[in-house]
KOLSE-161006 format. One record per residue (C-alpha): residue in three letters; chain; x, y, z. Coordinates in steps of 0.25 Angstrom, whole numbers, plus 5000, padded with zeros to 4 digits. Layout:
<pts>
PT, ALA, A, X, Y, Z
...
</pts>
This chain:
<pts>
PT, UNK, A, 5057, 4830, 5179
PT, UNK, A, 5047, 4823, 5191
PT, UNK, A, 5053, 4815, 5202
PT, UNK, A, 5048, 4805, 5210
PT, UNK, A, 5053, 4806, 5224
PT, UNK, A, 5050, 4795, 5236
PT, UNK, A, 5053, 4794, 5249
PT, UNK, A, 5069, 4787, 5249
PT, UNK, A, 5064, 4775, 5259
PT, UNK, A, 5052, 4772, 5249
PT, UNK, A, 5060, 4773, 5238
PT, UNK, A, 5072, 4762, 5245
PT, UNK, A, 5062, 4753, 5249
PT, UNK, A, 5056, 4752, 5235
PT, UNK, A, 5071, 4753, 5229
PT, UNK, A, 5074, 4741, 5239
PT, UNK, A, 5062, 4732, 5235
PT, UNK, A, 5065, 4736, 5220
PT, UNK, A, 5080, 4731, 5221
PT, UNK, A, 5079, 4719, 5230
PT, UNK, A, 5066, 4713, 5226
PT, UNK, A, 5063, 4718, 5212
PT, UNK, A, 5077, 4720, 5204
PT, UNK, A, 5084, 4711, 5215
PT, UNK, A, 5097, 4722, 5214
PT, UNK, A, 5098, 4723, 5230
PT, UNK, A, 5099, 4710, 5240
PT, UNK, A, 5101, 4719, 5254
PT, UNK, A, 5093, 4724, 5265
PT, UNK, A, 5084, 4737, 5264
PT, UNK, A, 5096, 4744, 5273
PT, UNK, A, 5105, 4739, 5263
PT, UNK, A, 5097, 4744, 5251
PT, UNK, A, 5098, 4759, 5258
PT, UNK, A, 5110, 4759, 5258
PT, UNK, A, 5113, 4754, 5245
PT, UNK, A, 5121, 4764, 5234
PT, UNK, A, 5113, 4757, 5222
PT, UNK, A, 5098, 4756, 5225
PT, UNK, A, 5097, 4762, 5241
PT, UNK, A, 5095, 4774, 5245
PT, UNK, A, 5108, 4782, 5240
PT, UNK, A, 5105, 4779, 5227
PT, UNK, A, 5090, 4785, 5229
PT, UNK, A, 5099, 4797, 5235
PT, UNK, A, 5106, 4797, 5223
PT, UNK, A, 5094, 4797, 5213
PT, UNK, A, 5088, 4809, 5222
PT, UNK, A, 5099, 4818, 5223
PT, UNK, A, 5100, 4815, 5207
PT, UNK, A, 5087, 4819, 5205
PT, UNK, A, 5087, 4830, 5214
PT, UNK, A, 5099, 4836, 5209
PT, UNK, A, 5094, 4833, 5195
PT, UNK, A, 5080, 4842, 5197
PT, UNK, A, 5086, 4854, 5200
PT, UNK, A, 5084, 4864, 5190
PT, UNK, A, 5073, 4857, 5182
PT, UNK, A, 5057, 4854, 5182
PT, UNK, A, 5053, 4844, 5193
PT, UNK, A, 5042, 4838, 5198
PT, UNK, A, 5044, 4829, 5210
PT, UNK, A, 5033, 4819, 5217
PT, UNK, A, 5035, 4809, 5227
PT, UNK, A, 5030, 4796, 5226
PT, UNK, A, 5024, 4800, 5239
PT, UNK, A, 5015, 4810, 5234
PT, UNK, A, 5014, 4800, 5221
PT, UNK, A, 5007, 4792, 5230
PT, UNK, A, 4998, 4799, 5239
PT, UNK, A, 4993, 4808, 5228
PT, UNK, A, 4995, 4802, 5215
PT, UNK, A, 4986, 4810, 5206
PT, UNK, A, 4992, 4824, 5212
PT, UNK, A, 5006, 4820, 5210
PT, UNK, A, 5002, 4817, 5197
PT, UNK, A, 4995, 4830, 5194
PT, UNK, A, 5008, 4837, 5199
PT, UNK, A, 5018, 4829, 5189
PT, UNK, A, 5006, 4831, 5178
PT, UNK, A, 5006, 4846, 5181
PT, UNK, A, 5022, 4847, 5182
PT, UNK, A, 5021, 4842, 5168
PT, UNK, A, 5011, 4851, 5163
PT, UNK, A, 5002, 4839, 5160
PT, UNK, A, 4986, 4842, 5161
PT, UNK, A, 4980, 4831, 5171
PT, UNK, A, 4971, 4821, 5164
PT, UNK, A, 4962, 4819, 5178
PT, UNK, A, 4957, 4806, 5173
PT, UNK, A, 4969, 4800, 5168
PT, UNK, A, 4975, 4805, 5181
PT, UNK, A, 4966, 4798, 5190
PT, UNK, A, 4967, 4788, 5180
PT, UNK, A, 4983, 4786, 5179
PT, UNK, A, 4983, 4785, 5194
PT, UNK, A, 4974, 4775, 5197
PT, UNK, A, 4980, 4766, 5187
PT, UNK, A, 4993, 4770, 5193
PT, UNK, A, 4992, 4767, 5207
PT, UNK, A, 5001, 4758, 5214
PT, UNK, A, 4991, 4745, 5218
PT, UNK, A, 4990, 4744, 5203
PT, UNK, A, 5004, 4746, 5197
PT, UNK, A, 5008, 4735, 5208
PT, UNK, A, 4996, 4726, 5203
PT, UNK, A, 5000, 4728, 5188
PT, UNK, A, 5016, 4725, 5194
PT, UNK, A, 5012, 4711, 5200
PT, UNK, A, 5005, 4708, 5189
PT, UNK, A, 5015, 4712, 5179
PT, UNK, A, 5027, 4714, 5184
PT, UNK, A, 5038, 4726, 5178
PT, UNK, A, 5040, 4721, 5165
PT, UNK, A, 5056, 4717, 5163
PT, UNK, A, 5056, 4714, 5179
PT, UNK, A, 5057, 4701, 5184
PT, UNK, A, 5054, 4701, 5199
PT, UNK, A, 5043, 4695, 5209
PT, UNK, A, 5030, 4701, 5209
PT, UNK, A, 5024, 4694, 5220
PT, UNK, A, 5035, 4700, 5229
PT, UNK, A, 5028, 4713, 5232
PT, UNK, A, 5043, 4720, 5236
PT, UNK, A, 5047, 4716, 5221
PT, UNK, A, 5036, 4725, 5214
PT, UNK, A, 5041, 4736, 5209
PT, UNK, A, 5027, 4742, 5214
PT, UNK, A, 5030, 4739, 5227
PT, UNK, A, 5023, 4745, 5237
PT, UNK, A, 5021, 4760, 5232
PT, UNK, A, 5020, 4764, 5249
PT, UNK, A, 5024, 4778, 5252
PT, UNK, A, 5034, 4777, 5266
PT, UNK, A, 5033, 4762, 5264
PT, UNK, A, 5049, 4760, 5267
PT, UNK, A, 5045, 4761, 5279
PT, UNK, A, 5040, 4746, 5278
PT, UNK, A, 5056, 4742, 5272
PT, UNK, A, 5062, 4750, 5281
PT, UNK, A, 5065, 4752, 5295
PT, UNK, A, 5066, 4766, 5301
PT, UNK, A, 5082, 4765, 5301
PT, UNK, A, 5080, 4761, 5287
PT, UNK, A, 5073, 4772, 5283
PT, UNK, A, 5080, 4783, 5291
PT, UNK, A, 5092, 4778, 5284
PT, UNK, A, 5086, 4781, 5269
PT, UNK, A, 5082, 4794, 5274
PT, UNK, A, 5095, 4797, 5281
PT, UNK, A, 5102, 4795, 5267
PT, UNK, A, 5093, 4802, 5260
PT, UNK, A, 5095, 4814, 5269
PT, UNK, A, 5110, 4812, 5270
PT, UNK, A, 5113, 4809, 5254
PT, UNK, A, 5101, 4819, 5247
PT, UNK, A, 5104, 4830, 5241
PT, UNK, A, 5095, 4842, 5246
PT, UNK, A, 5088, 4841, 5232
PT, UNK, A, 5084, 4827, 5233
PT, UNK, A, 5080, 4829, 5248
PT, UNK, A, 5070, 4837, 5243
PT, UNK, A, 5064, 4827, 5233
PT, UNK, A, 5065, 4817, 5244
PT, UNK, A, 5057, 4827, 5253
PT, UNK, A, 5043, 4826, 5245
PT, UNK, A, 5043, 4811, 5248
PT, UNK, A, 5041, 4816, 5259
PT, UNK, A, 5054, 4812, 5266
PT, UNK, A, 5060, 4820, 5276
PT, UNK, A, 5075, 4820, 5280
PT, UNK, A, 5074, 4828, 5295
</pts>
């Protein structure tokens, strides 16, 4: 099994944009949103602690989308490795240039999500959004986010604060 982890703020604020802008499921606030059982944050808790729970005993690999991000052909080389795949250099290299964000957001706007009807000109609507690592911060306020990270401290299982941990997020 490979996981993907992301910072829990991150993860809200893309969920947030997804809901209310793409799927048009969610007509509150961004504090609303939090704090809502279906698509907020304790439903990200719940995914974690499932996961988490869920990967005990068995072979894992997890990754951040952190890391994904700031050194995309290691983190590739790792889940390649924990698969025993050989690495192709070439098609590596290859993969992730024709991978990277400013492209897959090019080939949405021009394309769309096939089977999804939404407004690509609105930049919150794409589902390639903004791709930013710590980029809650321009949703959020501080309250905002200390709120995310005080449920996720609050509501995690230790297993799960230890994914959340390699995104990086701290719960001191």
């Amino acid at each position: 099994t490979i996981i993907l982890v992301r910072d829990p703020r991150d993860v809200c604020v893309s969920a947030y944009f997804h809901e209310t802008k793409h799927k048009h499921r969610f007509a509150g606030n961004i504090a609303e949103f939090i704090e809502d059982d279906t698509y907020g944050i304790p439903a990200i808790v719940r995914y974690h602690n499932g996961w988490a729970q869920g990967l005990a005993g068995c072979a894992s690999l997890v990754i951040s989308y952190e890391e994904m991000s700031s050194n995309t052909e290691a983190t590739v080389r790792r889940i390649l490795a924990f698969l025993g795949q050989p690495v192709d250099e070439a098609a590596l290299i290859d993969a992730v240039e024709k991978a990277r964000f400013s492209k897959m957001q090019k080939t949405e706007k021009k394309t769309g999500i096939p089977g999804h009807e939404y407004d690509r000109s609105d930049e919150d609507s794409l589902r390639v959004r903004k791709g930013k690592v710590g980029g809650y911060s321009d949703t959020l306020s501080e309250a905002e986010a200390e709120r995310i990270v005080a449920i996720c401290r609050d509501t995690l299982v230790p297993e799960a604060k230890a994914l959340m941990r390699q995104s990086g997020l701290t719960f001191d």
